[in-house]
FIKE-402008 format. One line per field, with one value per residue (C-alpha): residue number from 1; residue in three letters; x, y, z. Coordinates in pm, whole numbers. Example, Ala and Ser with C-alpha at 12.3 -4.5 7.8 and 13.67 -1.06 7.14 Angstrom:
% residues 2
nr = [1, 2]
rest = [ALA, SER]
east = [1230, 1367]
north = [-450, -106]
up = [780, 714]
% end
This chain:
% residues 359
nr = [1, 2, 3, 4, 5, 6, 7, 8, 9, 10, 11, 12, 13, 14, 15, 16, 17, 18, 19, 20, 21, 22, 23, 24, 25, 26, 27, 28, 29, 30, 31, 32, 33, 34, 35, 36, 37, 38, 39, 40, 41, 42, 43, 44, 45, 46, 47, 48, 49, 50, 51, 52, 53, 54, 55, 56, 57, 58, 59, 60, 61, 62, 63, 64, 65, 66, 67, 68, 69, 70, 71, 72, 73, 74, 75, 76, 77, 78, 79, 80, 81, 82, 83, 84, 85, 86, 87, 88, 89, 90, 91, 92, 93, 94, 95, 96, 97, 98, 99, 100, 101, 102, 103, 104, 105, 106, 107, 108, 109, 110, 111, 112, 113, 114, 115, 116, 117, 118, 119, 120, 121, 122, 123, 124, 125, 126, 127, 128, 129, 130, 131, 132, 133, 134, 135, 136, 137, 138, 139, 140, 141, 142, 143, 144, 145, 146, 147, 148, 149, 150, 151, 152, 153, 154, 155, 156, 157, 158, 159, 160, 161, 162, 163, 164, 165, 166, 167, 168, 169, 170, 171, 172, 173, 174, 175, 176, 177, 178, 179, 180, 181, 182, 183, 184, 185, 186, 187, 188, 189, 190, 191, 192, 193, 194, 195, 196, 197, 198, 199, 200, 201, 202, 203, 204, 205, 206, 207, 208, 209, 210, 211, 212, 213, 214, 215, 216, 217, 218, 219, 220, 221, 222, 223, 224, 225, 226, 227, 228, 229, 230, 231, 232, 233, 234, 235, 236, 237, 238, 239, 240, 241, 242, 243, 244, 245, 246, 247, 248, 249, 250, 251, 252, 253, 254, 255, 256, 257, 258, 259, 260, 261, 262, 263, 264, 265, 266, 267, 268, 269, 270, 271, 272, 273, 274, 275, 276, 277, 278, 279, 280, 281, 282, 283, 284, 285, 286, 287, 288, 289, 290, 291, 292, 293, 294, 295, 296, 297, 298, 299, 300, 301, 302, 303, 304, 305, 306, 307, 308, 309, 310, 311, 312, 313, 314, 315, 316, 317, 318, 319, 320, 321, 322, 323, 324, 325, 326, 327, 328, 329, 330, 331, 332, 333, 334, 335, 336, 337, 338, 339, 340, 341, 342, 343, 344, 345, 346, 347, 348, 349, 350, 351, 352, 353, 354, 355, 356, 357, 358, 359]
rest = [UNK, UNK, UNK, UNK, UNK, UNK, UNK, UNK, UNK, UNK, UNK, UNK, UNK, UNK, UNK, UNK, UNK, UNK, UNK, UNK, UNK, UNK, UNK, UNK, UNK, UNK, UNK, UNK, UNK, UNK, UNK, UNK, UNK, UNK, UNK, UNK, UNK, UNK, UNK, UNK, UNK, UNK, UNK, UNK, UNK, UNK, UNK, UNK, UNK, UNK, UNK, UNK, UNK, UNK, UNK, UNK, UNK, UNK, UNK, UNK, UNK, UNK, UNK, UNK, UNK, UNK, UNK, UNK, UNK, UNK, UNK, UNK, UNK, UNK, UNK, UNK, UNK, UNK, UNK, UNK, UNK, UNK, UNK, UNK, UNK, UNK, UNK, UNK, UNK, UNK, UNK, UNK, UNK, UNK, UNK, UNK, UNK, UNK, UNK, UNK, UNK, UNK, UNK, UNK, UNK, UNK, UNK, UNK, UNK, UNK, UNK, UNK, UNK, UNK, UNK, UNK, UNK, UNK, UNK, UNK, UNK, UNK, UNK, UNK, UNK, UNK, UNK, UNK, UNK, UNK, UNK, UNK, UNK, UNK, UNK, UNK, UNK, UNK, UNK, UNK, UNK, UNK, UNK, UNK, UNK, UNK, UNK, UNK, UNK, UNK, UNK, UNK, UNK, UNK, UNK, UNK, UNK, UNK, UNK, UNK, UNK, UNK, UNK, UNK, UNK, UNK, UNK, UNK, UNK, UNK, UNK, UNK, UNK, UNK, UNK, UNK, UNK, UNK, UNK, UNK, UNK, UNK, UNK, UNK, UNK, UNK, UNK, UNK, UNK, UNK, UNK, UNK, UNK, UNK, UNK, UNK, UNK, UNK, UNK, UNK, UNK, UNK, UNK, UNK, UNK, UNK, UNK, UNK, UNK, UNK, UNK, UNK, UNK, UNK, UNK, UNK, UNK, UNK, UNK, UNK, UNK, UNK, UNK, UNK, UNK, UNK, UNK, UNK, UNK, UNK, UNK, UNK, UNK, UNK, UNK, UNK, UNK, UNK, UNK, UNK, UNK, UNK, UNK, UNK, UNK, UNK, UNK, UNK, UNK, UNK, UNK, UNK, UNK, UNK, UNK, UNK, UNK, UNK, UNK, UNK, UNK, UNK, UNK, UNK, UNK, UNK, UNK, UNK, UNK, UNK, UNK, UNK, UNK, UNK, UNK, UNK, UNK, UNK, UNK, UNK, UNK, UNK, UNK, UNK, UNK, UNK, UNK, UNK, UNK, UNK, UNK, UNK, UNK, UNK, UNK, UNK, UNK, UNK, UNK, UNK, UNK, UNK, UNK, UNK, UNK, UNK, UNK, UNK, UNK, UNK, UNK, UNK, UNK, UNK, UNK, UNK, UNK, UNK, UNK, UNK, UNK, UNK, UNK, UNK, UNK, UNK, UNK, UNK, UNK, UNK, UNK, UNK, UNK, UNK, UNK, UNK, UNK, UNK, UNK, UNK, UNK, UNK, UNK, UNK, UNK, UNK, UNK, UNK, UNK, UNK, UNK, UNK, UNK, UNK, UNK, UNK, UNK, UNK, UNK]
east = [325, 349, 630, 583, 668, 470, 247, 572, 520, 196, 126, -69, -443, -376, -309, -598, -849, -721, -812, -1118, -1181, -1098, -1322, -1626, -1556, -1442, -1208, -1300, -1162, -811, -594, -268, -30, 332, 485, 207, -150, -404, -736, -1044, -1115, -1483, -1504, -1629, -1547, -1397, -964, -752, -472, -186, 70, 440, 601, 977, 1024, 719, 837, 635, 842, 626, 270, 14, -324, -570, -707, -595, -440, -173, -121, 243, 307, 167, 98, -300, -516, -690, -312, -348, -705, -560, -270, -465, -730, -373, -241, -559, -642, -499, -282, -441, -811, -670, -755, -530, -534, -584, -775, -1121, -994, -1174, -1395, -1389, -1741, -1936, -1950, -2270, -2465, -2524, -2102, -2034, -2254, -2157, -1770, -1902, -2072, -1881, -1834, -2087, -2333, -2256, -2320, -2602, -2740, -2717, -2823, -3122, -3186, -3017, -3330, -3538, -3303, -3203, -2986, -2842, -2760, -2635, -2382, -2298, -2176, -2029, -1808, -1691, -1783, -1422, -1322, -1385, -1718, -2000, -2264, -2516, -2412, -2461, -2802, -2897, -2773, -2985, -3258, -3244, -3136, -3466, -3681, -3564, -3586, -3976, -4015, -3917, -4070, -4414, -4569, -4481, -4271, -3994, -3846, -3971, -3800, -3915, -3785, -3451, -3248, -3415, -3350, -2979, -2911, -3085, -2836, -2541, -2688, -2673, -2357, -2187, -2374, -2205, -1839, -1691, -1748, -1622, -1272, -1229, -1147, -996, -1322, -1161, -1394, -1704, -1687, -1603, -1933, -2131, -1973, -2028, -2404, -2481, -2354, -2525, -2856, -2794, -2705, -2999, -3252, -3127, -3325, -3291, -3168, -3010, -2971, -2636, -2771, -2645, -2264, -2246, -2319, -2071, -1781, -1846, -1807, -1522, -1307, -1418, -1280, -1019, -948, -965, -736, -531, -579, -586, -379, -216, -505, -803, -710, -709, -1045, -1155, -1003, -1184, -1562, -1476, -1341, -1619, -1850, -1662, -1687, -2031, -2240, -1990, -2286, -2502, -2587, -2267, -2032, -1762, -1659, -1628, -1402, -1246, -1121, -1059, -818, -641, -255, -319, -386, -93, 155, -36, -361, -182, -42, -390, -540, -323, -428, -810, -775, -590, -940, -1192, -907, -1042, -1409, -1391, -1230, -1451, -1552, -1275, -1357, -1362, -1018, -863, -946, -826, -552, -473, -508, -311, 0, -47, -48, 252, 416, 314, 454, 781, 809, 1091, 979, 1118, 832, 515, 657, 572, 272, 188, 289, 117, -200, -116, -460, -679, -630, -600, -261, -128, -230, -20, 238, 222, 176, 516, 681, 563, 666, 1016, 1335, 1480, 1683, 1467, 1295]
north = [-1284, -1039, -812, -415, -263, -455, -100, -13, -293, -63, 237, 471, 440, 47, 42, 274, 70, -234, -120, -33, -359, -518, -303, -356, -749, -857, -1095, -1453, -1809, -1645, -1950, -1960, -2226, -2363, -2076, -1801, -1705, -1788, -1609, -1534, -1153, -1069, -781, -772, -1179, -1406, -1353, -1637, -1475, -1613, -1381, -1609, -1523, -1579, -1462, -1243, -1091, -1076, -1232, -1303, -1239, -1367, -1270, -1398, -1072, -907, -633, -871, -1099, -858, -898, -594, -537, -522, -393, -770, -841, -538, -593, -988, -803, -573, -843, -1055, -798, -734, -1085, -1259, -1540, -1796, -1647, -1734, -2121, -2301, -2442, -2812, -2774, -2886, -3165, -3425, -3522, -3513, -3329, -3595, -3446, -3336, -3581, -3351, -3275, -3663, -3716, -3413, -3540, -3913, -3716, -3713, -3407, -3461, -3572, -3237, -3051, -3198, -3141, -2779, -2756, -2881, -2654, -2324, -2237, -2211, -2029, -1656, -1658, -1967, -1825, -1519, -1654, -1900, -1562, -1382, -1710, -1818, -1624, -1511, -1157, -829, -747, -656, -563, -844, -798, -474, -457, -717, -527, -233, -342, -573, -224, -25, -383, -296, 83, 1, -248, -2, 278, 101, 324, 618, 911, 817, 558, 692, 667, 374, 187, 382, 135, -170, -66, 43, -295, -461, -279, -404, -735, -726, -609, -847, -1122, -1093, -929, -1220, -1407, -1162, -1095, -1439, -1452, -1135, -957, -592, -387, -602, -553, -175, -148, -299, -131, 182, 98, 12, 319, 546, 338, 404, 804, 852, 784, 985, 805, 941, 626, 709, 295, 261, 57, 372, 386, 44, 24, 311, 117, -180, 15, 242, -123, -255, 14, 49, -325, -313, -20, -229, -545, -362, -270, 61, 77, -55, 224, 515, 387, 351, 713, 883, 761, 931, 1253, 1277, 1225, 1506, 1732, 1704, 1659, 1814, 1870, 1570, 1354, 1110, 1274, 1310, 967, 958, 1270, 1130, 812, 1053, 1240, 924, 861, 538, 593, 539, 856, 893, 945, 1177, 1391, 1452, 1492, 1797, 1985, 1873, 1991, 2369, 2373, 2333, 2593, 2866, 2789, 2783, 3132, 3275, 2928, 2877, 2528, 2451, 2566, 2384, 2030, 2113, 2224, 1980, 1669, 1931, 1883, 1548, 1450, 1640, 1445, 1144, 1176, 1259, 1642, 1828, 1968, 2337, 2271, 2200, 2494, 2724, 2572, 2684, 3049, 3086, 3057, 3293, 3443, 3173, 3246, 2900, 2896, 3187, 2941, 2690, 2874, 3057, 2728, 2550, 2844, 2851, 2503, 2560, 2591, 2920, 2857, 2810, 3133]
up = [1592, 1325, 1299, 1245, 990, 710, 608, 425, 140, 23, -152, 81, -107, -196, 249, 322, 104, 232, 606, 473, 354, 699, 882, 660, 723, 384, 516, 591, 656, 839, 904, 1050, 821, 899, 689, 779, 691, 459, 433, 146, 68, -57, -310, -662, -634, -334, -363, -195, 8, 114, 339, 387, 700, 847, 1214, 1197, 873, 543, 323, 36, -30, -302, -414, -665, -825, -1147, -964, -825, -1106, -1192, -797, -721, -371, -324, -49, -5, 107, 339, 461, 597, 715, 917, 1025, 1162, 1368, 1521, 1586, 1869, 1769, 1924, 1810, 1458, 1333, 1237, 863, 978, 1262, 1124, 893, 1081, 808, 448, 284, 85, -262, -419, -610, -907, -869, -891, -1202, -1392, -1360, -1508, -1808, -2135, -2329, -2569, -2284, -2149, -2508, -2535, -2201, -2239, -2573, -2454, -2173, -2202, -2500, -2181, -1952, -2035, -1716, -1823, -2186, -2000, -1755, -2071, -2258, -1968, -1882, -2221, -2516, -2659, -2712, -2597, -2809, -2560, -2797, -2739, -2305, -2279, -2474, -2259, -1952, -2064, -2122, -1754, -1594, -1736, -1613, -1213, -1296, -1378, -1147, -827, -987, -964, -1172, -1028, -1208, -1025, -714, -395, -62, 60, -190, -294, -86, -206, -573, -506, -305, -668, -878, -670, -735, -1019, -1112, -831, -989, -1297, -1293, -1137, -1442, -1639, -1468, -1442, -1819, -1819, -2036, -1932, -2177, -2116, -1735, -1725, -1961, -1688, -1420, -1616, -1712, -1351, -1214, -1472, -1430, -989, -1076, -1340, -1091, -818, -544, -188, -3, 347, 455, 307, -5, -258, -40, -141, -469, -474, -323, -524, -873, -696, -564, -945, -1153, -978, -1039, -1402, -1437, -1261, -1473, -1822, -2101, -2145, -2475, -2217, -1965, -2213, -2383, -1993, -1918, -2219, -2083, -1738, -1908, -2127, -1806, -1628, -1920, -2079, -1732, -1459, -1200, -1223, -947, -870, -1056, -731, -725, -1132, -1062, -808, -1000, -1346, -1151, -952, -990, -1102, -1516, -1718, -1806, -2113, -1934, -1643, -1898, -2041, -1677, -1691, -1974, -1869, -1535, -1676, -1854, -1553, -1353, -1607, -1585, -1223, -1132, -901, -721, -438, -285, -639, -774, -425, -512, -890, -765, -530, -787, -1030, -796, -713, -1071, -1141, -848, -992, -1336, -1149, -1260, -1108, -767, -896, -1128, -903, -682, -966, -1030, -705, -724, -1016, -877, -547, -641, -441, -64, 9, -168, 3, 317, 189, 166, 532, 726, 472, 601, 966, 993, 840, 989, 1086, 754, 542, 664]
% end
């Protein structure tokens, strides 16, 4: 049985994506162990999970992703945790229960282990010259560095192919096939990252991330069958992951694409969720700090636009917060912008719910 209290080992957007993650099914193969709980998480690529347990108590947890690899808690630990408590104990296999037979291993497998390495050179030699899949996952598994040049012109030029290919010769994709084209796009993009985080290509896979997601938002194809909210969630949960898994240099290259994004085309089609990660407390300090002076920027074009100032505002604050600026400080902030009735709100229901004191 698992004990309560394990919600407290997250941060509260690593625990909310990690029920999302449950509820969309992502987790698979849940097995109960002598020392707790094993499962595989499905997101951008399949994550092993392992959750230890002592008296119902998460003790220790692991996770394959990049996000985890500094011990990081991850919401793939929080989407098994969730799937546990809500699935009755004796609902959940156990580990050993199905190893009644050992699965005969593919012939292919079996001669590919008895080939020597120059069988295998040669081999491939010979057929990746007729395979430009082959040459591609070839380069996105094992070419060294973080040069994407030759990827992403391949990418590109792929990405145009399905734009054509939905289009049909029309001006632009029409409704019927919107979700077909979207559901292509995520595709293709979950077809290759895996590869590419596997040996850590940071720069390479936010480029196709990126290039996907501009090809989706460039098109601006009504789909209403989910297939664009997918392809949404899969570059959200990806980017996400590679701020997680890159350098301090990675993230502010990464950071200056979104703010240039945000600046040069603030109302094209998509541009929420891009805002939406640009302004996350996730960046490094040096990218908060220049979230700031960004977001004093869009304040002063957006005087007279109310909803507007509000969510500046709001991720105004909460980056403040989250660089750990005194709370004298963020006050201020506050009653410097007493002009926007919403803050004025604020204010009136902090001091509604206050005690008499504090009054």
């Amino acid at each position: 049985m698992l004990a309560n209290g394990w919600q407290a080992l997250f941060k509260p957007h690593i625990l909310d994506r990690g029920e999302a993650y449950w509820q969309q099914g992502h987790v698979a193969e849940l097995h109960r162990t002598p020392d707790g709980i094993q499962a595989v998480v499905a997101g951008s690529e399949d994550y092993e999970v392992e959750i230890e347990l002592e008296d119902g108590m998460v003790c220790d947890m692991y996770c394959s992703c990049p996000y985890a690899v500094d011990g990081s808690a991850c919401k793939h630990m929080a989407a098994v945790l969730f799937a546990a408590e809500d699935c009755p104990e004796g609902a959940v296999e156990s580990a050993d229960d199905d190893d009644d037979g050992v699965i005969p291993t593919p012939v292919w497998r079996e001669t590919l282990r008895q080939m020597t390495a120059e069988q295998l050179r040669s081999f491939l030699l010979e057929i990746l010259p007729h395979s430009t899949g082959l040459q591609e996952q070839l380069l996105l598994s094992y070419r060294q560095g973080q040069d994407d040049t030759l990827l992403r012109d391949g990418w590109d030029a792929q990405l145009q192919q399905t734009v054509r290919r939905f289009r049909g010769g029309r001006q632009e994709i029409d409704y019927a096939h919107a979700d077909a084209f979207y559901t292509a796009l995520n595709r293709f993009l979950t077809d290759r990252l895996p590869a590419l985080l596997r040996r850590k290509a940071v720069m390479p896979a936010f480029s196709l991330v990126c290039a996907v997601y501009r090809t989706a938002m460039e098109e601006e194809a009504d789909s209403s069958d989910g297939g664009m909210n997918l392809l949404m969630h899969t570059c959200e949960d990806a980017w996400h992951d590679l701020m997680s898994a890159a350098s301090v240099r990675q993230c502010v290259e990464m950071h200056r694409w979104f703010a240039d994004q945000v600046v040069s085309r603030p109302d094209a089609f998509g541009m929420e969720l891009l805002e939406e990660i640009l302004f996350c407390d996730d960046w490094p300090a040096e990218c908060l700090w220049k979230n700031l002076a960004l977001l004093d920027d869009l304040l002063e074009k957006a005087p007279d636009r109310e909803y507007r100032a509000a969510e500046l505002l709001e991720w105004r604050a909460d980056i403040m917060q989250a660089l750990g600026l005194p709370e004298a400080d963020i006050e201020a902030f506050w009653r410097r912008n007493r002009s926007y009735s919403f803050v004025r709100d604020r204010e009136r229901n902090r001091w509604q719910r206050g005690t008499p004191k504090e009054r």
